[in-house]
Biotite code that builds the C-alpha atoms (Angstrom):
import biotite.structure as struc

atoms = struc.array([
    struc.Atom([14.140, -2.363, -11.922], chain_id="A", res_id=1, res_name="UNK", atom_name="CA", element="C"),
    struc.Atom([12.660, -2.822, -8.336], chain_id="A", res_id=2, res_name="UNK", atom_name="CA", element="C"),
    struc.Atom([9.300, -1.441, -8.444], chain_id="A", res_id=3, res_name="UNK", atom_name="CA", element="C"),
    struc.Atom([9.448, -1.434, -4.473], chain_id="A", res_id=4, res_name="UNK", atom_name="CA", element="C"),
    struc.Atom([12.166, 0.965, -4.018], chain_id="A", res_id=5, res_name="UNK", atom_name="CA", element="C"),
    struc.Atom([9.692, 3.838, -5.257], chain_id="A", res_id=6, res_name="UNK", atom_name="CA", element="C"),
    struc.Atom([8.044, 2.839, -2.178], chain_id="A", res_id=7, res_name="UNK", atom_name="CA", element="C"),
    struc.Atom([10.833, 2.065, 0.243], chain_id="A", res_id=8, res_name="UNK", atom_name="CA", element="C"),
    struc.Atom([13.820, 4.160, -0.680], chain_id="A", res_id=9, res_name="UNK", atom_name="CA", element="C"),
    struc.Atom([14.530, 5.320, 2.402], chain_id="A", res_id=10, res_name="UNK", atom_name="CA", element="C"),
    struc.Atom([13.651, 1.572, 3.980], chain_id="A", res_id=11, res_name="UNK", atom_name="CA", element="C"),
    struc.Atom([15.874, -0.985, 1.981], chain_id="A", res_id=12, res_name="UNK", atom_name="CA", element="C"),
    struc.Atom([15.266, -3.685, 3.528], chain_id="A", res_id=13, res_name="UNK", atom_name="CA", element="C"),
    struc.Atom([11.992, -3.289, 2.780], chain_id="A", res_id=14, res_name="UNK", atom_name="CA", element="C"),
    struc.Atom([12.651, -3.432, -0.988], chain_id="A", res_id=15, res_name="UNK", atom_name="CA", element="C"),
    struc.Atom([12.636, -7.473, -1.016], chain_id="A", res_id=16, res_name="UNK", atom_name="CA", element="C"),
    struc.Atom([9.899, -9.047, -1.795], chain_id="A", res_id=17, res_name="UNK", atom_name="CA", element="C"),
    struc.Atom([10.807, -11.651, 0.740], chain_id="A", res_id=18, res_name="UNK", atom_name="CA", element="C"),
    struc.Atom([11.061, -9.408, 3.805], chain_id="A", res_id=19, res_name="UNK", atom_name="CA", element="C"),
    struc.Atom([7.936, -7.448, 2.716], chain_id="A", res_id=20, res_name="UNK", atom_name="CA", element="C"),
    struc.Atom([5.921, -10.772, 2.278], chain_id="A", res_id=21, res_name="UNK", atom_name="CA", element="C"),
    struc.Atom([7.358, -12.082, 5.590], chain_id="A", res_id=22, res_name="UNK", atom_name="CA", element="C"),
    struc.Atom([6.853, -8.752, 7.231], chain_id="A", res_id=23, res_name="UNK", atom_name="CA", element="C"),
    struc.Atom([2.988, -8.606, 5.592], chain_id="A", res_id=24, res_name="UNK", atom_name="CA", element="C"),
    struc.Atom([2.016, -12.057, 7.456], chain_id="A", res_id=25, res_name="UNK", atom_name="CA", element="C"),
    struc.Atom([2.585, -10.853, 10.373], chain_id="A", res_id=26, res_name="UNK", atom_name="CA", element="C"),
    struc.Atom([-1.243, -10.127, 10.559], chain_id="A", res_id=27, res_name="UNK", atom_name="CA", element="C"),
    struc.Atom([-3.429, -6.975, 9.810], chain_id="A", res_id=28, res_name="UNK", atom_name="CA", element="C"),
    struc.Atom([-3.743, -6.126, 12.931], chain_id="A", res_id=29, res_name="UNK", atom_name="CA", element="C"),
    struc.Atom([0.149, -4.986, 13.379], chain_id="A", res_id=30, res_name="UNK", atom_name="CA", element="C"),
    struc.Atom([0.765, -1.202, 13.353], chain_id="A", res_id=31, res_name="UNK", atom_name="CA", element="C"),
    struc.Atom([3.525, -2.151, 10.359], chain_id="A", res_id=32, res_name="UNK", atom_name="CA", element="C"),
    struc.Atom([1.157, -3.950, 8.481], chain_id="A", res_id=33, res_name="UNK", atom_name="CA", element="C"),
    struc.Atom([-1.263, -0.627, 8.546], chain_id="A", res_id=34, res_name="UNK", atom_name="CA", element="C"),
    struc.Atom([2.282, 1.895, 8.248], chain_id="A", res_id=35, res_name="UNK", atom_name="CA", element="C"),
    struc.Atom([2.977, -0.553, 5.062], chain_id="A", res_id=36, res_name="UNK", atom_name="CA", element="C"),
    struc.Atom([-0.429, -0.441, 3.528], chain_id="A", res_id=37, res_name="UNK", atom_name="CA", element="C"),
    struc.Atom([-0.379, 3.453, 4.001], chain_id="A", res_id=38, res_name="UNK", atom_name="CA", element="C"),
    struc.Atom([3.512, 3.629, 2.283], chain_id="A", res_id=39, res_name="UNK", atom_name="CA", element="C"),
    struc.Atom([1.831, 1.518, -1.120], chain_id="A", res_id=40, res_name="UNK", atom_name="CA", element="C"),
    struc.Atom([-1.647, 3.825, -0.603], chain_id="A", res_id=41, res_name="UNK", atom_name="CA", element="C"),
    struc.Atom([1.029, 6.997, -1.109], chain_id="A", res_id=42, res_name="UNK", atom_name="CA", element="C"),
    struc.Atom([3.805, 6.072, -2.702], chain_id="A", res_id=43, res_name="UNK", atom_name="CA", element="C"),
    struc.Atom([3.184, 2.731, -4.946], chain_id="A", res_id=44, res_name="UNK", atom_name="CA", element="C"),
    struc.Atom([2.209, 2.150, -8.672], chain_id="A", res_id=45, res_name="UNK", atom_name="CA", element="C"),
    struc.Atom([-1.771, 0.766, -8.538], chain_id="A", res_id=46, res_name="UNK", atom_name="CA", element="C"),
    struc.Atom([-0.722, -2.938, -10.071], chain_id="A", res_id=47, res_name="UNK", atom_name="CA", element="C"),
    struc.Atom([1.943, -3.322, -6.954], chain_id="A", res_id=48, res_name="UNK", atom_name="CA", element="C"),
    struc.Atom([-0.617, -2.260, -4.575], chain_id="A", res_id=49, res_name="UNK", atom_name="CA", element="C"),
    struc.Atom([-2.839, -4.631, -5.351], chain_id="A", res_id=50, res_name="UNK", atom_name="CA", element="C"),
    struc.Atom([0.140, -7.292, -5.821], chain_id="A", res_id=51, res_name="UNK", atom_name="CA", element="C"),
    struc.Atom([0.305, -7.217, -1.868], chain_id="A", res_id=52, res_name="UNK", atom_name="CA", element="C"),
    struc.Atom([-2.956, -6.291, -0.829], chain_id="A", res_id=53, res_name="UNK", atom_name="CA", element="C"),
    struc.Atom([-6.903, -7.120, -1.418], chain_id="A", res_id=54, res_name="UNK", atom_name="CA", element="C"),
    struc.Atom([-9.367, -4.266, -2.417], chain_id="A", res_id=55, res_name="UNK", atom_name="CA", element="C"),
    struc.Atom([-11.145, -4.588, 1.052], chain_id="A", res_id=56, res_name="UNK", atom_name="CA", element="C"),
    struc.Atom([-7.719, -3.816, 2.319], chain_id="A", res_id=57, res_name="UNK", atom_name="CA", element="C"),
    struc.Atom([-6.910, -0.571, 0.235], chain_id="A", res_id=58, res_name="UNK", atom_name="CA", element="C"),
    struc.Atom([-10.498, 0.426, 0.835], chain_id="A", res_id=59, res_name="UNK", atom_name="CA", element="C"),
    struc.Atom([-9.895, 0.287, 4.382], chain_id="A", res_id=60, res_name="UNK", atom_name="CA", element="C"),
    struc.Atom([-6.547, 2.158, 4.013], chain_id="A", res_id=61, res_name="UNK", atom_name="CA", element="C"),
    struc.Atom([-8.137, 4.783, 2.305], chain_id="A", res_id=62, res_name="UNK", atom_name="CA", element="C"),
    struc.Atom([-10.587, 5.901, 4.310], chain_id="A", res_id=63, res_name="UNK", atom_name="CA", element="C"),
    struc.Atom([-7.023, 7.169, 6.420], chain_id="A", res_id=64, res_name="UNK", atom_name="CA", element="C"),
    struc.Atom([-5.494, 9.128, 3.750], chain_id="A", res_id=65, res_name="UNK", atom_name="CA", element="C"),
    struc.Atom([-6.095, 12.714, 4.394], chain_id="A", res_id=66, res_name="UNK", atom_name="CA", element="C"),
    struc.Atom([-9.919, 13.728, 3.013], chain_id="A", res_id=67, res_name="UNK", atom_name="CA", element="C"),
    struc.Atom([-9.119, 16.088, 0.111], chain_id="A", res_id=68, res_name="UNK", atom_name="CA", element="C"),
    struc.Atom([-5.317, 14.897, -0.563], chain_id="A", res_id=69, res_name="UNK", atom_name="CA", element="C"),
    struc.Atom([-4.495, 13.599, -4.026], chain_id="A", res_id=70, res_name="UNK", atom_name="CA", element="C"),
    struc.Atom([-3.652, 9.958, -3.168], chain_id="A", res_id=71, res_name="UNK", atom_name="CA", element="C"),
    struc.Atom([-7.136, 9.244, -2.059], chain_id="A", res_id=72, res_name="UNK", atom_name="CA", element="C"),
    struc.Atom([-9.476, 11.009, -4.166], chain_id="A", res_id=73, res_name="UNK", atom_name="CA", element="C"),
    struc.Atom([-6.940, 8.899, -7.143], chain_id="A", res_id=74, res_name="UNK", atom_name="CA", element="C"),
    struc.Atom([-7.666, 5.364, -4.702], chain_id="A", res_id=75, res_name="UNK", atom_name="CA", element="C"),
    struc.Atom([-11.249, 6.583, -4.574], chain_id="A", res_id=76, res_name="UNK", atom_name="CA", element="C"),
    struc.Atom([-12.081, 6.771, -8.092], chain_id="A", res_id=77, res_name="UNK", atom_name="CA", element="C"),
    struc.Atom([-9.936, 3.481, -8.999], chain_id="A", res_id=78, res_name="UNK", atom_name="CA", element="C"),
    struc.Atom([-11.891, 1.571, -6.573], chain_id="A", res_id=79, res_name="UNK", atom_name="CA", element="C"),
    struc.Atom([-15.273, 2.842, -7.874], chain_id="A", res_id=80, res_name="UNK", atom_name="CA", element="C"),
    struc.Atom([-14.153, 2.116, -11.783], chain_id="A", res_id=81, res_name="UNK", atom_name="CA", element="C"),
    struc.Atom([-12.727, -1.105, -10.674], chain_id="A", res_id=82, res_name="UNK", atom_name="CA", element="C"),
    struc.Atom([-14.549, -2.354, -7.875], chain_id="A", res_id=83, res_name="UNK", atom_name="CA", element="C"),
])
């Protein structure tokens, strides 16, 4: 099973891991890159997350989530156990 599609099943195209990879070098600075990171912040199991991106990168995506919404108090706590 495609552990992307949980993320992207409504993208699937997105669902490779080539075309995410190539889309992911495009640079952080890209308003995908960012809409990406936020899809895996939501949507993704932890271990994929941090298959594609660093921790400085989710910690940066987190501080967008939504203050008291369930996806970043979980990110929150993982990155504090985790570091």
């Amino acid at each position: 099973m495609n552990p992307l599609l949980a993320v992207f099943w409504d993208y699937p195209a997105f669902a490779e891991e080539d075309a995410l990879r190539a889309l992911l070098s495009e640079g952080k600075d890209t308003e995908r890159w960012h809409w990406v990171l936020m899809r895996f912040l939501e949507r993704a199991r932890v271990a994929d997350t941090f298959t594609y991106f660093t921790r400085s990168d989710i910690a940066t995506g987190v501080r967008q989530l939504p203050e008291q919404s369930p996806e970043r108090i979980k990110w929150e706590r993982l990155l504090v156990v985790y570091g």
